[in-house]
C-alpha positions as a LaTeX table, in Angstrom:
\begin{tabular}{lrrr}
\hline
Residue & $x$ (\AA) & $y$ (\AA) & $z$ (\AA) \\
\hline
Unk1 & 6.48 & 21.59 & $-28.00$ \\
Unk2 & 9.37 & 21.96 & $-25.36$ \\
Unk3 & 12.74 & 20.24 & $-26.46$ \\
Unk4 & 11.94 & 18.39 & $-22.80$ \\
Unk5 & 8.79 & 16.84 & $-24.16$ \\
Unk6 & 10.56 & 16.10 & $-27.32$ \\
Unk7 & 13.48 & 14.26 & $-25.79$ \\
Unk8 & 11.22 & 12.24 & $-23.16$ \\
Unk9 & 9.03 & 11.07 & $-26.09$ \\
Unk10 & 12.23 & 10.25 & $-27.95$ \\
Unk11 & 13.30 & 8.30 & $-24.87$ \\
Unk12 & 10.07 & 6.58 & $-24.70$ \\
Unk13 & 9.87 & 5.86 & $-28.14$ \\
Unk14 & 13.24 & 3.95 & $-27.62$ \\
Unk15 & 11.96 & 2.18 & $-25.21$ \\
Unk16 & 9.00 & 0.95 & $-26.53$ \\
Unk17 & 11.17 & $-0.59$ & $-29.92$ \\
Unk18 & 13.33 & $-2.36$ & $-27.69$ \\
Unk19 & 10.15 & $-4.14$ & $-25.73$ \\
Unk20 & 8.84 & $-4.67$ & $-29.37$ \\
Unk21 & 11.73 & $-7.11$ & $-29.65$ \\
Unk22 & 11.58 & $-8.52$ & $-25.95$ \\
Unk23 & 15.02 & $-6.54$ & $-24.71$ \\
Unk24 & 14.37 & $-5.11$ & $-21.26$ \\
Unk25 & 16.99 & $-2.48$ & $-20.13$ \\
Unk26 & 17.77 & $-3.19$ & $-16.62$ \\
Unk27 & 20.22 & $-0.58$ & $-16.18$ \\
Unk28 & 17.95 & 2.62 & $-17.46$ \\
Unk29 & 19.54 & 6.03 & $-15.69$ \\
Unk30 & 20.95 & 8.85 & $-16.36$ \\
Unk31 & 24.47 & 8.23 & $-17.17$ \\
Unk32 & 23.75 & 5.92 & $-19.79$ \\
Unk33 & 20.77 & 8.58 & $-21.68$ \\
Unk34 & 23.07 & 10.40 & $-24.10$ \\
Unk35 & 22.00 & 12.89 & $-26.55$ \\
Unk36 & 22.90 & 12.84 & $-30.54$ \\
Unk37 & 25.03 & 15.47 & $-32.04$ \\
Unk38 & 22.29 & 17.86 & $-33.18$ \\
Unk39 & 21.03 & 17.50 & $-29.38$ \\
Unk40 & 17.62 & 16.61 & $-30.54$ \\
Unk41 & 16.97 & 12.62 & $-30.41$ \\
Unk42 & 17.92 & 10.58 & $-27.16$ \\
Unk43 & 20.24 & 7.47 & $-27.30$ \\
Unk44 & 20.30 & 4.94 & $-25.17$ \\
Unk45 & 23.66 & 3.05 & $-24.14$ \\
Unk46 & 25.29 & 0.37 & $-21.99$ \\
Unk47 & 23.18 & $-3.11$ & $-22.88$ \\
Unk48 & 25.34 & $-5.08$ & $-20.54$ \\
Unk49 & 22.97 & $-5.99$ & $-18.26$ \\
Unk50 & 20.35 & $-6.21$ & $-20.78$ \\
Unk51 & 18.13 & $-9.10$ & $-21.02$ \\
Unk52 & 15.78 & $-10.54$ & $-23.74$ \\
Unk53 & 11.87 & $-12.02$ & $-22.85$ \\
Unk54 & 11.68 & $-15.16$ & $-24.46$ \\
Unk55 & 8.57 & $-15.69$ & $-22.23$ \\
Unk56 & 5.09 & $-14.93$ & $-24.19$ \\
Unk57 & 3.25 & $-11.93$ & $-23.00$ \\
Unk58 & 0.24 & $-12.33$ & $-21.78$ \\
Unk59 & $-2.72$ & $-11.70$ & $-24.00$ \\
Unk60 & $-4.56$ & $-8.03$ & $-24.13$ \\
Unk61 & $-7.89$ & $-9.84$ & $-22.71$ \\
Unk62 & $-5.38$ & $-10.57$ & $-19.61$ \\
Unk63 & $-3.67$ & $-7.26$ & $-19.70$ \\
Unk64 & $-7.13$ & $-5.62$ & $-19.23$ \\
Unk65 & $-8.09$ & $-7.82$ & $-16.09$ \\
Unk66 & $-5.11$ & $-6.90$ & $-14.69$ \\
Unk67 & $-5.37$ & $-3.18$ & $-15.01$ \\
Unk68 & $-8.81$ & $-3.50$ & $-13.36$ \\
Unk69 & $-7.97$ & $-5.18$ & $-10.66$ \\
Unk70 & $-5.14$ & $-2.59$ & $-9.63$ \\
Unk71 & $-6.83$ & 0.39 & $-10.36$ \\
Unk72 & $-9.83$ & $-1.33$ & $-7.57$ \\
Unk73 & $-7.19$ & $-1.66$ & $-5.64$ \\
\hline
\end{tabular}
């Protein structure tokens, strides 16, 4: 694998532990994507304007209506 596909996995990765715990990263961009030392795993920085879901998501039954109805669209 290219060390692109590496890092953008690593990035996504990141991403998807903080929506496990309900944080949504409202200020996602480039300045605030920072590498580790090694240069091989992403970190993400600058929660300020970070925000946590306390709203439940909406079941997978739900989800799946959804994605039907925009991909007719």
């Amino acid at each position: 694998m290219k060390a692109v596909d590496l890092l953008a996995r690593d990035m996504f990765q990141s991403l998807e532990i903080l929506h496990k715990y309900h944080i949504i990263l409202r200020n996602l961009k480039s300045e605030n994507i920072l590498l580790s030392d090694n240069g091989h795993h992403v970190k993400l920085v600058d929660f300020r304007l970070s925000k946590t879901c306390k709203q439940q998501l909406p079941e997978q039954s739900q989800l799946k209506k959804l994605d039907f109805q925009i991909t007719k669209f």
